[in-house]
C-alpha positions in Angstrom: 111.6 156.9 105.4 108.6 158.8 105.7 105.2 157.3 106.9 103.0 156.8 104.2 99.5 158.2 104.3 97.7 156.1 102.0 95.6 152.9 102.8 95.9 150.8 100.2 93.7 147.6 100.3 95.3 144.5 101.7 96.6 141.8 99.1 94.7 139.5 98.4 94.7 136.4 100.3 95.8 138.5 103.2 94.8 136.9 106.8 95.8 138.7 110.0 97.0 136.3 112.6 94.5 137.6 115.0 92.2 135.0 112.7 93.8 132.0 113.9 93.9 129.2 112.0 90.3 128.3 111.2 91.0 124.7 109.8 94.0 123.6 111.7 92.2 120.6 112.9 92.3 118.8 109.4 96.3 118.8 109.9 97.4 115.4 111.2 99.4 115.1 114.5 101.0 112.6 116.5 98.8 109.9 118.4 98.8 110.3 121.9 98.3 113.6 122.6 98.5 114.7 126.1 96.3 118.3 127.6 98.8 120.9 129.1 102.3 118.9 127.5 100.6 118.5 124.4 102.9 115.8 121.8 105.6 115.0 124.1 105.4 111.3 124.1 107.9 109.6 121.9 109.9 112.2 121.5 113.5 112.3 122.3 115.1 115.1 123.5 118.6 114.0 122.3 117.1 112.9 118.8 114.4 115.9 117.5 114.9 115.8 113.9 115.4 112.6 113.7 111.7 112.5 115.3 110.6 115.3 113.1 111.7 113.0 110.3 109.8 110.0 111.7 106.5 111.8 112.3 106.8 113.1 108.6 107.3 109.7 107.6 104.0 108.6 110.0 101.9 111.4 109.1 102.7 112.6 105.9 104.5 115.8 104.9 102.3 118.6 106.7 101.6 117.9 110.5 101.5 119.6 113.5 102.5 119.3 117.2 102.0 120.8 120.3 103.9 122.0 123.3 102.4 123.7 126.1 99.3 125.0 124.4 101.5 126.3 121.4 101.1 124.7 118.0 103.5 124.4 115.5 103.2 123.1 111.7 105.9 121.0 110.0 106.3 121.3 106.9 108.6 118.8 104.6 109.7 118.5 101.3 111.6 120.5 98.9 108.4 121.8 97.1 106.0 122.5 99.5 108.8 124.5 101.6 109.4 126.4 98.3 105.2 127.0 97.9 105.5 128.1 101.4 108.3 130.6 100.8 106.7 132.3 97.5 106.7 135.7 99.0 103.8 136.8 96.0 101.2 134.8 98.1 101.7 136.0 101.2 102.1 139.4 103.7 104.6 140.1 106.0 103.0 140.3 109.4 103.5 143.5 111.5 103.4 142.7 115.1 102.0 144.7 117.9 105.9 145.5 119.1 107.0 146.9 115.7 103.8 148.4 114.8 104.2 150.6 117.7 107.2 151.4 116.6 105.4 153.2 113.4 105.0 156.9 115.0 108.4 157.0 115.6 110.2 155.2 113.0 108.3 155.8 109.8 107.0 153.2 107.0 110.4 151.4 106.8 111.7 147.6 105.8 110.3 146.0 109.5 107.6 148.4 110.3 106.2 149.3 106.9 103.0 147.0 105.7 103.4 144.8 102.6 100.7 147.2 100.5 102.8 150.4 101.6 105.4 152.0 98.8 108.1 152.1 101.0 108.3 148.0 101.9 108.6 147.4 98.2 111.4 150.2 97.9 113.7 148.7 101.0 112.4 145.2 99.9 114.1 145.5 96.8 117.1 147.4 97.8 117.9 144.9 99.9 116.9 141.8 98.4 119.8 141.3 96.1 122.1 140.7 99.0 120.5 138.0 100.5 120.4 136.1 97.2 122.0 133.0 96.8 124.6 134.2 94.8 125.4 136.6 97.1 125.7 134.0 100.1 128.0 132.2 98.2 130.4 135.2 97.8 129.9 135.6 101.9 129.9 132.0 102.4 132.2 130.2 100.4 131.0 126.8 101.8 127.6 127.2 100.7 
């Protein structure tokens, strides 16, 4: 596909990750948090869902832990997961690896940005295979 050489405007709501998260600190996390290790007390290596589960239970259905400086959210619960995963409200991010990979590979389904004509063509020419209908003709058990 052919790079595209019009900038359309970002969507709306559109954040680049470079931001950070400005308000992560209003997500709960577990107690005891450690520098360096981060939330690694009471967790059990043999057990991590179940301790996923537990925190969820402790700290309600959004929290957050940390692991050697990185920071992950949990999220849990049939509806929120689905509010995360409505792709109107949010852009696909480009990373620095793919975007590099622009000059030579054109606007297509990884490198193309979520404003660019060509994301929307491959999105939806693909889409339909990955639908749930269509996993359960690949995947019978599903």
């Amino acid at each position: 596909m052919a790079e595209t050489t019009t900038r359309a405007a970002r969507p709306t709501g559109f954040r680049s990750a470079e931001l950070g998260w400005p308000e992560l600190h209003r997500i709960p996390h577990p107690p005891r948090r450690i520098p360096l290790l981060g939330d690694v007390l009471g967790v059990n290596r043999a057990t991590p869902l179940q301790d996923s589960l537990r925190f969820a239970r402790q700290l309600g259905p959004i929290y957050r832990r940390k692991a050697f400086n990185r920071e992950f959210v949990f999220v849990w619960g049939a509806e929120l997961v689905a509010d995360l995963a409505d792709e109107s409200r949010f852009a696909k991010h480009v990373g620095l690896g793919v975007a590099n990979l622009r000059p030579v590979a054109g606007d297509g389904l990884f490198t193309a940005y979520n404003h660019e004509p060509n994301w929307q063509l491959a999105h939806d020419v693909l889409a339909p295979g990955f639908s749930r209908e269509a996993m359960e003709a690949y995947h019978p058990m599903m």
